[in-house]
C-alpha atoms as an extended CHARMM CRD file, in Angstrom:
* protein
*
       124  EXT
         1         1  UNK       CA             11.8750000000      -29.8000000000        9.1090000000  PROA      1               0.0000000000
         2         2  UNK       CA             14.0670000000      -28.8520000000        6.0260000000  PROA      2               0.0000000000
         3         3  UNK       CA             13.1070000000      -26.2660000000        4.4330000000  PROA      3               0.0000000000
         4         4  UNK       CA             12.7020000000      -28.4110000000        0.9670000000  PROA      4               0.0000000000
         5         5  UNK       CA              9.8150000000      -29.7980000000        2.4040000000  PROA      5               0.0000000000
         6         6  UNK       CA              8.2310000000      -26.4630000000        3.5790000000  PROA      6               0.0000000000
         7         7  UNK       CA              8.0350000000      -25.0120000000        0.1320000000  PROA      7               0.0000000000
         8         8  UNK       CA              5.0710000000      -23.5100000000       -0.9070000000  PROA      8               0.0000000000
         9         9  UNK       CA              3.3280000000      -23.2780000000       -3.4750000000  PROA      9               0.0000000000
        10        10  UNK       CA              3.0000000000      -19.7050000000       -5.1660000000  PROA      10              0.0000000000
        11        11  UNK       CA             -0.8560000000      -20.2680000000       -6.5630000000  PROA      11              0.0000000000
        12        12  UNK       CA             -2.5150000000      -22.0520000000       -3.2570000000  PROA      12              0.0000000000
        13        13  UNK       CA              0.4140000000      -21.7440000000       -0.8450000000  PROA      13              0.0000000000
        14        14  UNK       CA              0.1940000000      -25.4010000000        0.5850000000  PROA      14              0.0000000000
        15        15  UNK       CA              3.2740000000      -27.2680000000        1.2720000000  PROA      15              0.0000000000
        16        16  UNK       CA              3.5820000000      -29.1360000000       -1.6790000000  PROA      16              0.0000000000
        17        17  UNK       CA              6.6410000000      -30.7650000000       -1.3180000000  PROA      17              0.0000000000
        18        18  UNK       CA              5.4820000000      -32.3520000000        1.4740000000  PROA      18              0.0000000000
        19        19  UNK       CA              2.4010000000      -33.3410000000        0.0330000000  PROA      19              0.0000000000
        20        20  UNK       CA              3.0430000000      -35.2560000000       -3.0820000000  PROA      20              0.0000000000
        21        21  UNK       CA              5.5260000000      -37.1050000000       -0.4210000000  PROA      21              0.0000000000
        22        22  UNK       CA              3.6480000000      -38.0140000000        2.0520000000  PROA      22              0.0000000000
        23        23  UNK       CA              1.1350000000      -39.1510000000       -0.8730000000  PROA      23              0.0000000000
        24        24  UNK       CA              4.1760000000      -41.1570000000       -2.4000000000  PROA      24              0.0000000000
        25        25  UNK       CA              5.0660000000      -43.1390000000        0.6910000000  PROA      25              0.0000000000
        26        26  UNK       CA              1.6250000000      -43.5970000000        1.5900000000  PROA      26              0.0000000000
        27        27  UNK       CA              0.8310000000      -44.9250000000       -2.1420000000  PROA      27              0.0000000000
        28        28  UNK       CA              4.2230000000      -47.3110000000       -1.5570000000  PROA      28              0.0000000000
        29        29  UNK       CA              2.8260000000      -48.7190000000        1.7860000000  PROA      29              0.0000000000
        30        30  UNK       CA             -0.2380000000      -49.1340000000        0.0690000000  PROA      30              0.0000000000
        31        31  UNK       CA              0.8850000000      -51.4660000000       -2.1820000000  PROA      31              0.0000000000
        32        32  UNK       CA              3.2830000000      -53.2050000000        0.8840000000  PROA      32              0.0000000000
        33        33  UNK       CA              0.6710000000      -53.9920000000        2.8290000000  PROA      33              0.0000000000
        34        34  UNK       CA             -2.6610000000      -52.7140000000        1.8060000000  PROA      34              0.0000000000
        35        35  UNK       CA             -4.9270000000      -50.1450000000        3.3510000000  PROA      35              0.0000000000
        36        36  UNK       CA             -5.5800000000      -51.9470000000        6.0260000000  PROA      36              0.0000000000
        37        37  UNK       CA             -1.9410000000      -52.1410000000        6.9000000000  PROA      37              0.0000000000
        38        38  UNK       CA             -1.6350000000      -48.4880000000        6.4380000000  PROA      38              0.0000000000
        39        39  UNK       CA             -3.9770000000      -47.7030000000        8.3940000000  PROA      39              0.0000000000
        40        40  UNK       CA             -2.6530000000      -50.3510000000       11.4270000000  PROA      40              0.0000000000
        41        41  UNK       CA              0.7660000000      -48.4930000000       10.7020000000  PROA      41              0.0000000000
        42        42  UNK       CA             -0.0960000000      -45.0760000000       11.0520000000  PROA      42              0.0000000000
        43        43  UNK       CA             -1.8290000000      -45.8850000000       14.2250000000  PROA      43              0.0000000000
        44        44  UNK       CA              1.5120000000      -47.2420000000       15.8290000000  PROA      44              0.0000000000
        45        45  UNK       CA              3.0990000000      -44.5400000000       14.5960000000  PROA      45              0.0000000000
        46        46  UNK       CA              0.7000000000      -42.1910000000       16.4700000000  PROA      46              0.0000000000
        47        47  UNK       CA              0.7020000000      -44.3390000000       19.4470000000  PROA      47              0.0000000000
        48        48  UNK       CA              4.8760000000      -44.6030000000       19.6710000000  PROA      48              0.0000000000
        49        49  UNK       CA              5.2300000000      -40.7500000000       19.3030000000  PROA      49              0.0000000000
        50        50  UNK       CA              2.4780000000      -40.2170000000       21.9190000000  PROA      50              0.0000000000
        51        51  UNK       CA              4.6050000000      -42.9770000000       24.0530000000  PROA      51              0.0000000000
        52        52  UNK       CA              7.5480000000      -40.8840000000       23.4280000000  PROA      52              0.0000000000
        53        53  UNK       CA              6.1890000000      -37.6130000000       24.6660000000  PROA      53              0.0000000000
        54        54  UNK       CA              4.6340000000      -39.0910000000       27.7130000000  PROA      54              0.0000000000
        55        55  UNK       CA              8.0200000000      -40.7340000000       28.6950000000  PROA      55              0.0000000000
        56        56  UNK       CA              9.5630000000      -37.1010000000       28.4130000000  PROA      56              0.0000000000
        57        57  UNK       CA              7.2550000000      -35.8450000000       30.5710000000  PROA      57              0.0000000000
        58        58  UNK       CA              7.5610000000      -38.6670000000       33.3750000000  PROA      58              0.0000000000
        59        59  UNK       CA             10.8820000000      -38.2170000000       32.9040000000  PROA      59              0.0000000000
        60        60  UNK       CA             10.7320000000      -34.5810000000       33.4830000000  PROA      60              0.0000000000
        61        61  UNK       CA              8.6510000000      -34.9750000000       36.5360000000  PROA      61              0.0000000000
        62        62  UNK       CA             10.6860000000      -37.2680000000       37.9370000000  PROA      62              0.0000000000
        63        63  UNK       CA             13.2000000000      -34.8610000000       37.7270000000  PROA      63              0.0000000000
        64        64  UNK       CA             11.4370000000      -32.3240000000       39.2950000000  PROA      64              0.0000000000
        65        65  UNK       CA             11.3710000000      -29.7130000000       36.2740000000  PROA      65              0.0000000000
        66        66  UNK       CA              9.0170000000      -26.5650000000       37.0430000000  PROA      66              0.0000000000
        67        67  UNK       CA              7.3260000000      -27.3390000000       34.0610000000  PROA      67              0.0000000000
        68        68  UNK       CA              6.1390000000      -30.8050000000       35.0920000000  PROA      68              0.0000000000
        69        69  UNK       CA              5.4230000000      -30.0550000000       38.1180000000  PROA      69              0.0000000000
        70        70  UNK       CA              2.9330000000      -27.1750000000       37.2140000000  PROA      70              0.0000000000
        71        71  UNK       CA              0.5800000000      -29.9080000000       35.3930000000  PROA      71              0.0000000000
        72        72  UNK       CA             -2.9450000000      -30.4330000000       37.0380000000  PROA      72              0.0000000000
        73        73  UNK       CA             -2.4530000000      -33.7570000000       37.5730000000  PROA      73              0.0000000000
        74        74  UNK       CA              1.3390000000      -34.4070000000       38.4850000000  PROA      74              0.0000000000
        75        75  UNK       CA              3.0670000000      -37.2480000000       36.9780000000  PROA      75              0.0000000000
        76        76  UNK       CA             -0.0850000000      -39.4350000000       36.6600000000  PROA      76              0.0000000000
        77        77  UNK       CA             -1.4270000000      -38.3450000000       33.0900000000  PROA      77              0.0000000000
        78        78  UNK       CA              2.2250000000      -39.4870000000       31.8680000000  PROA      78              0.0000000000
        79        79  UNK       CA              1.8040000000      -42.3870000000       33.0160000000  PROA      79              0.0000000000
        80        80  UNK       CA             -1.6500000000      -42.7550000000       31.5950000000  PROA      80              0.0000000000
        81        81  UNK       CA             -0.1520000000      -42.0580000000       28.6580000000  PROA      81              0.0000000000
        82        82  UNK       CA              2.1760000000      -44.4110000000       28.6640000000  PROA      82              0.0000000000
        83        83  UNK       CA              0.1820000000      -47.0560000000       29.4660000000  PROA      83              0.0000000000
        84        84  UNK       CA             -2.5870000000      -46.1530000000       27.1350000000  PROA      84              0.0000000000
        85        85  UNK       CA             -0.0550000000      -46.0910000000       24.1710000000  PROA      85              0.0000000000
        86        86  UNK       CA              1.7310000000      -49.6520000000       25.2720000000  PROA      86              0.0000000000
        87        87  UNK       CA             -1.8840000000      -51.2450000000       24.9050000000  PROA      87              0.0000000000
        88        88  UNK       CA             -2.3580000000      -49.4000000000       21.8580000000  PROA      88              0.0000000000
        89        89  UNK       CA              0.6610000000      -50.6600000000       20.4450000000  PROA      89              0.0000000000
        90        90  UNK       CA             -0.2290000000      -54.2640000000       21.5720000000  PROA      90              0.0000000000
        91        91  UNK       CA             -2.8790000000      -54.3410000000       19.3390000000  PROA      91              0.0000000000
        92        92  UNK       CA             -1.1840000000      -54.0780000000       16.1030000000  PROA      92              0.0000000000
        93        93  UNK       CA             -0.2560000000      -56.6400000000       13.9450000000  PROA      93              0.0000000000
        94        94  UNK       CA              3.5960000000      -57.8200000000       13.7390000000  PROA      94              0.0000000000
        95        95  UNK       CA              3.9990000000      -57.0050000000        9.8020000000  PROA      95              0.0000000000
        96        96  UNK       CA              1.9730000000      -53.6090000000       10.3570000000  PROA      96              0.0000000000
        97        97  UNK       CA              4.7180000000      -52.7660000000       12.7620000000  PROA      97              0.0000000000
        98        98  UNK       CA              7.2530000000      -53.9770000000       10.1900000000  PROA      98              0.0000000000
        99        99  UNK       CA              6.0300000000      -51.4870000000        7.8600000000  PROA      99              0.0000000000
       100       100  UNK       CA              5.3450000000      -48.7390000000       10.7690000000  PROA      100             0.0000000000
       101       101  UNK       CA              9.0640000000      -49.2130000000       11.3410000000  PROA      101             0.0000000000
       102       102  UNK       CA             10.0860000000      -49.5170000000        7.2850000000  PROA      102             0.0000000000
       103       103  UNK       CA              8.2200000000      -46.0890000000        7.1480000000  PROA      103             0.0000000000
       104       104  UNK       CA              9.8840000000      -44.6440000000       10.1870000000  PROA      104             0.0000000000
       105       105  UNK       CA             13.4570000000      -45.4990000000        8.6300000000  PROA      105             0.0000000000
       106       106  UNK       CA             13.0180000000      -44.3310000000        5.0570000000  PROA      106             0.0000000000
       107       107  UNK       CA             11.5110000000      -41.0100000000        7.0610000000  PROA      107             0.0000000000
       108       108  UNK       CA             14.6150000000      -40.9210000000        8.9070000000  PROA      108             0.0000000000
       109       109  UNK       CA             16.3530000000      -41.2990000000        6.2090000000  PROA      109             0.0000000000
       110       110  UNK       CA             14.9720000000      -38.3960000000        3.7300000000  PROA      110             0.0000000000
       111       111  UNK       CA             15.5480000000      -36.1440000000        6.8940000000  PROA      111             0.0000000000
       112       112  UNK       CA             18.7360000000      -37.0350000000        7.4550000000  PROA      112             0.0000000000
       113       113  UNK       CA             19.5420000000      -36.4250000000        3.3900000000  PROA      113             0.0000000000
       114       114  UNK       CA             17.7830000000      -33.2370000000        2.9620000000  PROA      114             0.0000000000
       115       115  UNK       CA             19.4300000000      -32.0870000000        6.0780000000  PROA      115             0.0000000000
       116       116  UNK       CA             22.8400000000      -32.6410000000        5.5430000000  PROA      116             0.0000000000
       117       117  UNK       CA             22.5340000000      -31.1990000000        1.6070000000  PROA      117             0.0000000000
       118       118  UNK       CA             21.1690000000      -27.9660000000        3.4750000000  PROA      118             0.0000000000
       119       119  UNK       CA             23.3780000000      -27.6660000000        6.1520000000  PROA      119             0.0000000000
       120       120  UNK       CA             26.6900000000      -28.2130000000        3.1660000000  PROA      120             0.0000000000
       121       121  UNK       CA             25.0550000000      -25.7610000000        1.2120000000  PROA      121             0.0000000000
       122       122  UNK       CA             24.7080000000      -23.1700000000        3.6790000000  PROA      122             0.0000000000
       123       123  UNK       CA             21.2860000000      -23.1430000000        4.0260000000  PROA      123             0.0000000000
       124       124  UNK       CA             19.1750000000      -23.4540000000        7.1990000000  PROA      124             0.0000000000
């Protein structure tokens, strides 16, 4: 992450940056959608990067890569995973994964921005 989102602060050393905004696009869902919807959101969020990261390891074992292959279970825990995460996903509402995606995007977004003003400035 940039590191305008890691800074800390000097009194209690939490990440507030981050903080106030994940508490800012959380508080603008809010009013999208409701709690509920939030709450539906997040959950596809969860369940689409936990898809992601199952697909990557498949994909890995498929491949044949040592460190697939050294899992207890072989490829079928991906798999699991996948599955698990596609019924998950199933479940939530079509304007939940509107927002889940609206959310994604304007998250995209701010990383993309803060990036790029670090990486002109010199910064890493």
């Amino acid at each position: 992450m940039p590191r305008a989102l890691a800074k800390l602060s000097v009194r209690s050393g939490v990440p507030w940056v981050s903080i106030v905004l994940l508490a800012t696009t959380a508080l603008a869902a809010t009013f999208l959608g409701g709690l509920e919807s939030i709450i539906n959101a997040s959950v596809f969020m969860l369940a689409f990067v936990y898809l992601m990261t199952c697909l990557t390891a498949a994909i890995f074992f498929a491949q044949g890569r040592a460190c697939a292959k050294a899992t207890r279970f072989g490829g079928t825990m991906p798999v699991l995973g996948v599955a698990f995460s596609l019924l998950i996903m199933t479940y939530v509402n079509p304007p939940d994964i509107l927002l889940a995606a609206l959310l994604m995007a304007v998250g995209g977004l701010a990383y993309i921005l803060v990036s790029r003003r670090y990486s002109l400035s010199g910064r890493t």
